[in-house]
KOLFIPA-633052 format. One line per field, with one value per residue (C-alpha): x, y, z; residue in one letter; residue number from 1. Coordinates in steps of 0.25 Angstrom, whole numbers. Layout:
// KOLFIPA-633052
x = (X	...)
y = (Y	...)
z = (Z	...)
type = (A	...)
seq = (NUM	...)
***
This chain:
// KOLFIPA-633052
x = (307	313	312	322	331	335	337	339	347	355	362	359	371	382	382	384	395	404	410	405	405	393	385	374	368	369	362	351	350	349	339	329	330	328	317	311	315	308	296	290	278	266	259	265	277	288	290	299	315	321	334	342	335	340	354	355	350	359	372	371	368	380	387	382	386	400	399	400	387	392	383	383	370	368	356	353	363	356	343	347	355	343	336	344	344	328	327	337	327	316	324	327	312	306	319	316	329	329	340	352	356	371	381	394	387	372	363	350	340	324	322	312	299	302	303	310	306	311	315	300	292	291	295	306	316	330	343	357	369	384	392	406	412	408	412	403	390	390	396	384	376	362	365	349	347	359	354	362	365	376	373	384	381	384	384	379	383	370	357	343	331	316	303	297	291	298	313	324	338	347	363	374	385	389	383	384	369	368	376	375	383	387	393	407	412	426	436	436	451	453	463	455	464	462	446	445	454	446	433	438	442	427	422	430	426	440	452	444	437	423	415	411	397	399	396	400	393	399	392	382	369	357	343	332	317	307	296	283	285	280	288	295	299	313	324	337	350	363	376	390	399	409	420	423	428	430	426	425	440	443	429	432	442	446	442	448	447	448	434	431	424	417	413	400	391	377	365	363	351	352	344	344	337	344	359	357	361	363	354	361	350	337	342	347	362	366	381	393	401	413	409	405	409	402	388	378	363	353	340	330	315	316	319	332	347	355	371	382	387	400	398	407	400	408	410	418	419	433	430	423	437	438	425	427	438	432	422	430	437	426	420	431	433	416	420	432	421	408	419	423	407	405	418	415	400	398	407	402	391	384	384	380	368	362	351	357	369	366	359	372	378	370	370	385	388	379	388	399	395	390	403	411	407	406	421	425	416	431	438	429	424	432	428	436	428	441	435	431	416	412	405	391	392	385	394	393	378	378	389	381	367	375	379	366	359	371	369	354	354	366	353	343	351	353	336	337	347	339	328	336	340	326	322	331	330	317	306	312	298	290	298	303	306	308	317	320	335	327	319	331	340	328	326	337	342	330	324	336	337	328	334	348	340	330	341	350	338	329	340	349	343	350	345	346	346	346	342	348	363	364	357	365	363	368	364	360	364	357	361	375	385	395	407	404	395	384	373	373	370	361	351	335	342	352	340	329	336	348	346	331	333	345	336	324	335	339	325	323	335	334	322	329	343	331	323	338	344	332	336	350	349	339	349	352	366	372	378	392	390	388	379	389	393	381	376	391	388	373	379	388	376	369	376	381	367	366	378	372	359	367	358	372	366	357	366	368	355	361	374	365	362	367	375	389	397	387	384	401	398	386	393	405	396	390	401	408	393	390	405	408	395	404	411	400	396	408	410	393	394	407	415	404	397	402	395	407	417	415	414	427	436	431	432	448	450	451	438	431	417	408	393	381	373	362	357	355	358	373	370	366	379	388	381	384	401	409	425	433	448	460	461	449	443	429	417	413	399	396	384	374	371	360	353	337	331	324	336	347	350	343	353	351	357	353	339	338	339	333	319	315	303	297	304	319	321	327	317	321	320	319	305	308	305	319	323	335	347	358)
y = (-402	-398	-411	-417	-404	-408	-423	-427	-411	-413	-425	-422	-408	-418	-428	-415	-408	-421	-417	-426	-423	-420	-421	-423	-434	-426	-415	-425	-431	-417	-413	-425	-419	-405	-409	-417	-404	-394	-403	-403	-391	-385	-378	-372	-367	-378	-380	-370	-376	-373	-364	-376	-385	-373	-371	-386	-386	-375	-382	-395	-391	-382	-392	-400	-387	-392	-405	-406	-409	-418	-426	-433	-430	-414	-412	-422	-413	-398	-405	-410	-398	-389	-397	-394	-380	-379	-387	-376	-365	-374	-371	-358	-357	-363	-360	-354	-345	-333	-328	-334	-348	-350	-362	-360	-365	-362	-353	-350	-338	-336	-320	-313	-307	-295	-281	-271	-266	-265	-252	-255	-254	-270	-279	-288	-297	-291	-301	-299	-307	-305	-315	-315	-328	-330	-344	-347	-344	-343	-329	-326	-315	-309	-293	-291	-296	-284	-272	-261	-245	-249	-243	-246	-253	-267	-275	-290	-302	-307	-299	-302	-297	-302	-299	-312	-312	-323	-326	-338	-339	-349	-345	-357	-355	-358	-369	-382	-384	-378	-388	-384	-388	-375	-369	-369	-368	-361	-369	-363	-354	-341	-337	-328	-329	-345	-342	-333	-343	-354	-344	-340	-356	-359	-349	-351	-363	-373	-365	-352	-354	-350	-346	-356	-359	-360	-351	-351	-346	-335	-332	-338	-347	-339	-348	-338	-343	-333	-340	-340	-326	-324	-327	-312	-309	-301	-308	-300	-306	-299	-308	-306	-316	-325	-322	-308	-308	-294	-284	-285	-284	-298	-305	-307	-316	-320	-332	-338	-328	-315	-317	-313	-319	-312	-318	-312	-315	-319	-322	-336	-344	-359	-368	-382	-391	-398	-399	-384	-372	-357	-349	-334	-327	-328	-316	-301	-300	-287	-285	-274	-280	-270	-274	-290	-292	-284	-293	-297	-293	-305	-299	-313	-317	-332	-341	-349	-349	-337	-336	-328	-334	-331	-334	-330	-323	-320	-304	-305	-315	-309	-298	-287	-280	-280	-274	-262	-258	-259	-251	-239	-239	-236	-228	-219	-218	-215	-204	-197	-197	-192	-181	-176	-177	-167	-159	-157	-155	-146	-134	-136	-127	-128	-142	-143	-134	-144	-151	-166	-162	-157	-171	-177	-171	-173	-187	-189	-178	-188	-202	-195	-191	-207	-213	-206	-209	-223	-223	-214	-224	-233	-223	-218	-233	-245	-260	-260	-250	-240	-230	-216	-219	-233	-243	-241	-229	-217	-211	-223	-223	-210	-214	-225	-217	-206	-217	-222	-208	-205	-218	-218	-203	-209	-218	-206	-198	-209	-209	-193	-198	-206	-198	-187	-196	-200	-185	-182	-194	-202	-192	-179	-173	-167	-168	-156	-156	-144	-143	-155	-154	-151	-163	-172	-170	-169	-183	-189	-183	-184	-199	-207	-200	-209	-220	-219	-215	-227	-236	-230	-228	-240	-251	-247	-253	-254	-265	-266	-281	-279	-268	-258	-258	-273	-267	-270	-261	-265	-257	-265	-260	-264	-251	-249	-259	-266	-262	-251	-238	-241	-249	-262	-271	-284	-276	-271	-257	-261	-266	-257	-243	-245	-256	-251	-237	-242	-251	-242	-232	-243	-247	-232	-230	-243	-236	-224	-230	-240	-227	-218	-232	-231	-218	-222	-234	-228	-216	-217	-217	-209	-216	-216	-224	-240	-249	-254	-240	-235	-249	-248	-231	-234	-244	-235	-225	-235	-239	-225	-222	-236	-233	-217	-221	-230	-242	-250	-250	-261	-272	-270	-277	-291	-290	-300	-310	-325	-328	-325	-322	-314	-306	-303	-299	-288	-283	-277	-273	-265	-259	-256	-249	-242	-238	-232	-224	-210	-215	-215	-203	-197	-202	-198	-184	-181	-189	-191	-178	-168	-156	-159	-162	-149	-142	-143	-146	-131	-126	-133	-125	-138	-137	-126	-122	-121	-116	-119	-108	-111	-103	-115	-116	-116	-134	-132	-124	-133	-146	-139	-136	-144	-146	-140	-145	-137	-146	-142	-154	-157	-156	-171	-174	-188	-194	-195	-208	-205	-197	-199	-201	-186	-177	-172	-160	-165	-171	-175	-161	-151	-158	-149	-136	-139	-131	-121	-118	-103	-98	-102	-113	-126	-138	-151	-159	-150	-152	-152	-163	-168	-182	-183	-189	-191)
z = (-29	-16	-11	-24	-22	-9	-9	-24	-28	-17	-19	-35	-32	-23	-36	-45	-36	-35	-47	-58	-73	-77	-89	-99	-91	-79	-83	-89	-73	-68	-77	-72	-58	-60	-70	-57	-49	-56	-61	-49	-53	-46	-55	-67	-61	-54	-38	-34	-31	-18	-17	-14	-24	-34	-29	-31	-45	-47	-41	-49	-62	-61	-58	-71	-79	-78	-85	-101	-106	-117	-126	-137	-141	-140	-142	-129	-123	-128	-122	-108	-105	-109	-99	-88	-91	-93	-78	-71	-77	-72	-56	-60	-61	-49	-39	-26	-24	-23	-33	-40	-38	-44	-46	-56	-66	-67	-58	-59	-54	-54	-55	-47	-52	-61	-53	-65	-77	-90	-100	-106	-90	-91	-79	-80	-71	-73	-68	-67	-63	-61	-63	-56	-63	-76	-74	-60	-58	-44	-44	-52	-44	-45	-48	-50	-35	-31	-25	-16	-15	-25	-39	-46	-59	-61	-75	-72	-81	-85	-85	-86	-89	-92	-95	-88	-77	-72	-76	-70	-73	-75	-76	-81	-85	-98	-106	-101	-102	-115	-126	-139	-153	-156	-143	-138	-123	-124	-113	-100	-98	-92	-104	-112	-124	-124	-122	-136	-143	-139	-144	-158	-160	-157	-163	-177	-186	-187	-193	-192	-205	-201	-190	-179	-176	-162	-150	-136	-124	-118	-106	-94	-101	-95	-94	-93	-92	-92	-87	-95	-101	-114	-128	-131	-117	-116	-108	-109	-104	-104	-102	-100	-107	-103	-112	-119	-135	-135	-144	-160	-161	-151	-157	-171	-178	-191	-200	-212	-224	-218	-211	-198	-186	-174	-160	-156	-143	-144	-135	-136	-133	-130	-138	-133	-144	-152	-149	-143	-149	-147	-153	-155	-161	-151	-143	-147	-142	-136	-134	-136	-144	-138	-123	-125	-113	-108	-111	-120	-117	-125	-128	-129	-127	-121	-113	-116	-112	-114	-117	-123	-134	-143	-157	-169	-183	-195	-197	-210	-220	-226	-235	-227	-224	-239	-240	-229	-236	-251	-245	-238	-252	-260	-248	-247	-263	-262	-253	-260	-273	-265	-260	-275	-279	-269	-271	-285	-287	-275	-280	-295	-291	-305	-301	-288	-288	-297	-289	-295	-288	-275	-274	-277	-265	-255	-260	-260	-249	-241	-246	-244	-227	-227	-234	-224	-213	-215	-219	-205	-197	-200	-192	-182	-176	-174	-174	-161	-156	-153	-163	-160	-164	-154	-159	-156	-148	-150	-159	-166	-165	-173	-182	-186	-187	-197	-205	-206	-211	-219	-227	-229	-232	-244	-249	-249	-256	-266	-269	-272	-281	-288	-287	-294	-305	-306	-307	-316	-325	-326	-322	-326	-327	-317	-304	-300	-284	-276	-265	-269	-262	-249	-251	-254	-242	-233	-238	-239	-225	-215	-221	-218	-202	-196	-200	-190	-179	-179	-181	-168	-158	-161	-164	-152	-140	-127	-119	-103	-95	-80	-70	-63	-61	-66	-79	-93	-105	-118	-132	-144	-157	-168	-176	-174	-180	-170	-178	-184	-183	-193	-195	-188	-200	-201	-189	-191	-191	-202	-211	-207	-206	-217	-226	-230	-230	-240	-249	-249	-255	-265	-270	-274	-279	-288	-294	-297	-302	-312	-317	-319	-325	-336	-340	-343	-350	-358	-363	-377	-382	-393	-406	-401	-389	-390	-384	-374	-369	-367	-359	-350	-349	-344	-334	-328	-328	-321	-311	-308	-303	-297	-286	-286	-281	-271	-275	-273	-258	-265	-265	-251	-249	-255	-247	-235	-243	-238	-251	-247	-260	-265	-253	-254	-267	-266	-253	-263	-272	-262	-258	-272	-276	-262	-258	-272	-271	-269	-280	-290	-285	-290	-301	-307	-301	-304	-314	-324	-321	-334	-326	-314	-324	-332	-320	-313	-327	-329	-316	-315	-331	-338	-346	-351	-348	-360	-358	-367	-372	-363	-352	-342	-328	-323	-322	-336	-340	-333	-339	-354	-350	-358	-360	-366	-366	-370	-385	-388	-389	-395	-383	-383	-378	-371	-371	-357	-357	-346	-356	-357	-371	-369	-367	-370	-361	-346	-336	-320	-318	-328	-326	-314	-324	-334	-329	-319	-311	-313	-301	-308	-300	-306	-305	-303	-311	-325	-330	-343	-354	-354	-349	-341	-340	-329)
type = (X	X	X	X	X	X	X	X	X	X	X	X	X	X	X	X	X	X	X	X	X	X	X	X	X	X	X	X	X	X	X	X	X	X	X	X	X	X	X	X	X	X	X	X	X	X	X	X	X	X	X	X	X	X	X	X	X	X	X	X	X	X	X	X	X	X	X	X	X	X	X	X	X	X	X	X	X	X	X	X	X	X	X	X	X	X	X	X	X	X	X	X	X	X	X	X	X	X	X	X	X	X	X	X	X	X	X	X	X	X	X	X	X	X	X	X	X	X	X	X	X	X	X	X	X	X	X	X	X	X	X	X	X	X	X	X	X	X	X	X	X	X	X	X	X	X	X	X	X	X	X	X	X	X	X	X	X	X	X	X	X	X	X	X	X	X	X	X	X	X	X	X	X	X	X	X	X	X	X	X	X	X	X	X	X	X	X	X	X	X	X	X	X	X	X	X	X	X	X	X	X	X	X	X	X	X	X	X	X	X	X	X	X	X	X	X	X	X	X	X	X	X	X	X	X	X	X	X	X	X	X	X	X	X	X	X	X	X	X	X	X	X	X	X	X	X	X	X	X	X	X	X	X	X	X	X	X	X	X	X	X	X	X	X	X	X	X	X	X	X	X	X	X	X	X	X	X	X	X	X	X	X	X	X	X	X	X	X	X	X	X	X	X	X	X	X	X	X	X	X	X	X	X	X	X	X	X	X	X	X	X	X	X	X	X	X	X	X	X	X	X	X	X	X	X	X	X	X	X	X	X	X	X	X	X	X	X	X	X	X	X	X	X	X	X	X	X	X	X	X	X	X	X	X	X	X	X	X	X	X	X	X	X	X	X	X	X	X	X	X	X	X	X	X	X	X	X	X	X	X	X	X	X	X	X	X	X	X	X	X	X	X	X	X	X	X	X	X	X	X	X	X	X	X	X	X	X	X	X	X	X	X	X	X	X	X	X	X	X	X	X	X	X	X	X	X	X	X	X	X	X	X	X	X	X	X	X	X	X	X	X	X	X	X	X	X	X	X	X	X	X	X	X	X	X	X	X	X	X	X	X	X	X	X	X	X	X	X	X	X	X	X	X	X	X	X	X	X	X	X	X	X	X	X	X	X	X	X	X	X	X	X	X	X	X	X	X	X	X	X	X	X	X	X	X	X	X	X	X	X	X	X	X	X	X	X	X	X	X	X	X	X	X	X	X	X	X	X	X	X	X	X	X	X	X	X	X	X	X	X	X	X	X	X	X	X	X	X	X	X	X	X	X	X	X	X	X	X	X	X	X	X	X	X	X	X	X	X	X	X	X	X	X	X	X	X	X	X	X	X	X	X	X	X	X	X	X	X	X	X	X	X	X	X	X	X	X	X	X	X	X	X	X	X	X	X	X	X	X	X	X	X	X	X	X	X	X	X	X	X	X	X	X	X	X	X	X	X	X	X	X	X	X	X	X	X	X	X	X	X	X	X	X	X	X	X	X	X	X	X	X	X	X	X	X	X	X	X	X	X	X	X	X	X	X	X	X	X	X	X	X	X	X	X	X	X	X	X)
seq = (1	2	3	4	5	6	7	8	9	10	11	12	13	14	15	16	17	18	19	20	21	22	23	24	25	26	27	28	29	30	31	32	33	34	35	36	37	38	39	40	41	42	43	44	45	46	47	48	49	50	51	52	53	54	55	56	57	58	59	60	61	62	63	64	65	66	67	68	69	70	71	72	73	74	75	76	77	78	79	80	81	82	83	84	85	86	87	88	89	90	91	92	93	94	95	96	97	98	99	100	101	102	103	104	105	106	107	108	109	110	111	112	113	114	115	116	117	118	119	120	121	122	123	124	125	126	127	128	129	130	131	132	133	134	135	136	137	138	139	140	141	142	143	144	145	146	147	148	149	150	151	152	153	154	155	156	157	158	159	160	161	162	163	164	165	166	167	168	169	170	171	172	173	174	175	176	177	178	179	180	181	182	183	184	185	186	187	188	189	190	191	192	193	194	195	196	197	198	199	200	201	202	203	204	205	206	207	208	209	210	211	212	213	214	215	216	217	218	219	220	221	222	223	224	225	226	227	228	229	230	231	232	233	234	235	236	237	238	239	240	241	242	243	244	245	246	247	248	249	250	251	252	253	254	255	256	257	258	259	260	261	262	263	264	265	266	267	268	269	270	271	272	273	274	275	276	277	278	279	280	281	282	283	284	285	286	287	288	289	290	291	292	293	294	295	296	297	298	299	300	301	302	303	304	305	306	307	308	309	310	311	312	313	314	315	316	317	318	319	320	321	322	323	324	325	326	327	328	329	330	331	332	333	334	335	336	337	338	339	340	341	342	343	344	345	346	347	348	349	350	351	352	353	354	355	356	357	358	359	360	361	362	363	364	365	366	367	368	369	370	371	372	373	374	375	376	377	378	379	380	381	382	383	384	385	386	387	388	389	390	391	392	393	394	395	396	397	398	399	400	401	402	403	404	405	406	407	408	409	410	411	412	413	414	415	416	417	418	419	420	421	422	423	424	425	426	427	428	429	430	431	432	433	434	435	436	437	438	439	440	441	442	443	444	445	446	447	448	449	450	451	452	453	454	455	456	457	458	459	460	461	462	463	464	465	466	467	468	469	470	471	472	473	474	475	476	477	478	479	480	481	482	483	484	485	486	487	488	489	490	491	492	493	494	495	496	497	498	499	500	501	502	503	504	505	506	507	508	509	510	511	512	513	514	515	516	517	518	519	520	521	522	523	524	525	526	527	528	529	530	531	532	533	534	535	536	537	538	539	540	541	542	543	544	545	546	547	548	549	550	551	552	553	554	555	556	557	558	559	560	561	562	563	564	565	566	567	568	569	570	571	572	573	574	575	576	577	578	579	580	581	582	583	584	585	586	587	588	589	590	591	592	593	594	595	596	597	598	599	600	601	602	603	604	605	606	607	608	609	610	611	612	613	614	615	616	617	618	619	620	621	622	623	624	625	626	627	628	629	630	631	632	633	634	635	636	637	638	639	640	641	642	643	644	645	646	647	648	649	650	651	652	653	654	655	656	657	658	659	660	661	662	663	664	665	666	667	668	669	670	671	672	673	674	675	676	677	678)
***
């Protein structure tokens, strides 16, 4: 080998530096003398290559990474280049030199046994490189090789680290070697304005109808062989990129239609068979989407070429603007009706001693809290990140975990509704509970705490590449949104932690709202009701419970699903149904409730109170009122359309009355032989 490199390699680099163009066929030459070069084996590793032999290699190849690698037949094209790059690991491998070897356009580096350890105790082999030019390599410099008194922290430009016990490097430029039918190269200027135009046209289909399928490198190409390590070996790269979009405000853009478009960066692996591609998806990508610039950190397990690549996602398809304010709407209508149930039930004591009612508030005391605070998050937290809460700050990390608890304490108190309605309704008999208040904050309160706290600690890791003071840290949320403090959706926290909780709740809840749903098509009606009243009265009754028990939240689970107008369509019933939550609520415990209604009419002097004879409890006493108005007109009963076939006189609240244990106090529910009705 060393023989070659020195007769045949010399002359091989003056025909390269003459200037000629150089191309496909070129490379194809090349590649027959550096598989001559590196063929030569003793054994099972290959001869080594001499420090010259290597900065030869080195200086021509670079200069064949300025040619256009054009080709008629791509996939001829993907599989000569991949060659040439699979033969400058191959010197990489069996160099001699100590350190790196550099040219403009491609350098290479073989890395010494490892001599650190990682977080965990194991060995690894930790690189890091500066690079002063982003457009020359040869001002590339080795900041793992640096050592001094000075302390000062420096933050390289691309980082390595790797659990193998052998590891070589090759460093080009940009992606000469690596053709593919989907990547663009953006012209080489200076002006940044003309470089981001030149982005968004390629990144946007003709006449910025839809989004481009293509992707362009936006960094160094890095070519890491980990020697025979085994399959699942970590190999953690962080990268600056070449070009900066900006944050969220600067990266997205609008399509046709009021849709909207965003340029993200992704850890690319080069996949040479067939006409080449980049695969996006092999590696975990790590980046701040506020600091790009900043770097992206690619978590992999292979061997194969590396890159930052820019690719464009749609993020709005045109109508979730319409959606987010439909929702604040209804939210803020939900809010103003969960604040007059609580402002009117709480000072009725006769009411709000009843054991139905104090489940009632803490249920919509507890919407009420959750509603607000996703409504505030609008003020408090900016997409911009000029807010006063940052985006995935710690504030926000709390933000996010309250909103998280406050959300699945709303579905736990939506099961002791149900239960309650299941008590009071269906079983009736034999299921007196004490305490049972006690019991139901402690549930509803302490089994949804977990959940937040799992979803912070475990899915917030923060991942280091390099060592000492070339060391880079990036944190990778997969609990926190990007835009917004809550839950990041789409992730294993999202689904595990939020979406189960949630459809757990709505299995049992379905259960509750089937068994309740019985008892009211099965009331009888009287003689002056018609069929189709009774049927429309009975679906209002239904549905009432239905959006009570929040299974709304059900159809939330079909929003995902790849059928376009469809998923449009259950994402506004979802929000019509859930956003009106408070809504309903008001309208059930207040509006339609006779013992309110009475209650304030007579404390406001328009009604008068009238007592029955009984000597009930105060519930009772209210429940008998009835108006009187000043015309003296006749006292009009309506009929409860809830009403069980059993009974005449037991209801979900004077069900708590209607028995008491020896000791005088109120059992729940009354154990009496009557049925129940709402």
């Amino acid at each position: 080998s060393s023989g070659i490199t020195a007769e045949y390699g010399k002359q091989w680099y003056q025909r390269r530096v003459r200037g000629d163009t150089a191309g496909l066929a070129d490379v194809n030459a090349t590649n027959q003398f550096l598989t001559a070069l590196v063929a030569d084996t003793s054994g099972e590793e290959p001869a080594p290559i001499s420090d010259d032999a290597t900065k030869n290699v080195v200086a021509a190849v670079s200069n064949l990474a300025m040619g256009e690698m054009k080709s008629t037949n791509a996939e001829e094209a993907a599989a000569v280049c991949d060659k040439m790059v699979s033969n400058l690991k191959a010197v990489a491998k069996a160099t001699t030199s100590e350190g790196l070897v550099k040219s403009p356009n491609v350098a290479l580096i073989k890395a010494k046994p490892k001599t650190t350890t990682d977080d965990s105790g194991q060995a690894k082999i930790a690189l890091s490189f500066n690079l002063g030019d982003p457009n020359d390599l040869s001002s590339l410099s080795d900041d793992s090789e640096s050592s001094g008194s000075d302390d000062k922290k420096t933050e390289p430009s691309v980082a390595i680290d790797s659990g193998a016990d052998s590891v070589s490097v090759v460093i080009l430029k940009d992606d000469t070697f690596f053709p593919s039918v989907t990547s663009v190269r953006l012209p080489s200027s200076s002006n940044d304005t003309a470089l981001k135009e030149a982005l968004w046209d390629t990144m946007k289909e003709e006449n910025a109808t839809d989004v481009s399928n293509k992707v362009v490198v936006n960094s160094i190409i890095l070519e890491v062989d980990m020697g025979d390590a085994p399959p699942g070996t970590p190999l953690d790269l962080f990268i600056k990129p070449a070009m900066n979009v900006g944050g969220p405000e600067n990266s997205t853009s609008a399509l046709e239609g009021y849709r909207k478009m965003k340029i993200t960066y992704k850890c690319g692996m080069y996949d040479p068979r067939g006409n080449g591609s980049w695969d996006m998806d092999s590696c975990l990508t790590v980046y701040d989407e506020m600091r790009a610039d900043a770097g992206v950190m690619c978590r992999c397990n292979h061997n194969t070429s590396f890159a930052v690549l820019m690719a464009a996602e749609e993020i709005d398809p045109g109508y979730l603007e319409s959606q987010s304010i439909m929702s604040k709407v209804f939210l803020a209508a939900s809010c103003v009706g969960l604040v007059a149930t609580i402002s009117l039930i709480l000072p009725a004591s006769a009411i709000s001693k009843t054991r139905s009612a104090k489940v009632n508030m803490c249920f919509s005391f507890t919407l009420l809290l959750a509603s607000v605070m996703f409504l505030v998050q609008d003020f408090l937290v900016k997409s911009d990140d000029t807010g006063v809460i940052k985006l995935q700050s710690l504030p926000c990390a709390i933000y996010t975990m309250l909103q998280h608890y406050l959300w699945l304490v709303v579905f736990m108190w939506t099961i002791v509704e149900g239960f309650l309605m299941y008590l009071s309704l269906v079983q009736v008999f034999g299921s007196h509970i004490s305490k049972y208040m006690l019991k139901f904050n402690l549930a509803a309160w302490l089994v949804p705490l977990p959940f937040p706290l799992i979803g912070y600690f475990v899915f917030t890791q923060t991942y280091t590449v390099g060592e000492g003071k070339s060391a880079v840290s990036l944190v990778d949320h997969q609990y926190i949104s990007e835009t917004m403090c809550f839950i990041k959706p789409e992730t294993i926290a999202f689904y595990t932690l939020f979406l189960t909780p949630l459809c757990l709740c709505i299995v049992v809840n379905l259960v509750f709202f089937a068994l309740v749903a019985r008892v009211i098509k099965n009331s009888k009606s009287s003689g002056t009701t018609t069929e189709s009243e009774q049927m429309l009265r009975q679906l209002k009754a239904a549905v009432g419970v239905m959006v009570l028990l929040g299974t709304g939240w059900f159809f939330g689970i079909f929003m995902s699903l790849p059928v376009p107008d469809f998923q449009v369509f259950m994402q506004y019933l979802f929000i019509v149904l859930n956003s009106t939550q408070g809504t309903f609520v008001f309208l059930f415990y207040v509006v339609l409730n006779d013992q309110v209604k009475t209650h304030w009419l007579v404390k406001f002097g328009l009604a008068e109170a009238k007592k029955s004879t009984t000597s009930s409890s105060a519930a009772a006493a209210t429940k008998n009122t009835t108006l009187s108005t000043s015309k003296g007109a006749s006292k009009s009963t309506k009929e409860n359309i809830y009403e069980n076939q059993a009974a005449e006189d037991h209801t979900y609240s004077t069900a708590e009355y209607g028995n008491m244990d020896k000791t005088g106090k109120h059992e729940f529910p009354a154990k009496s032989e009557d049925n129940a009705k709402i």
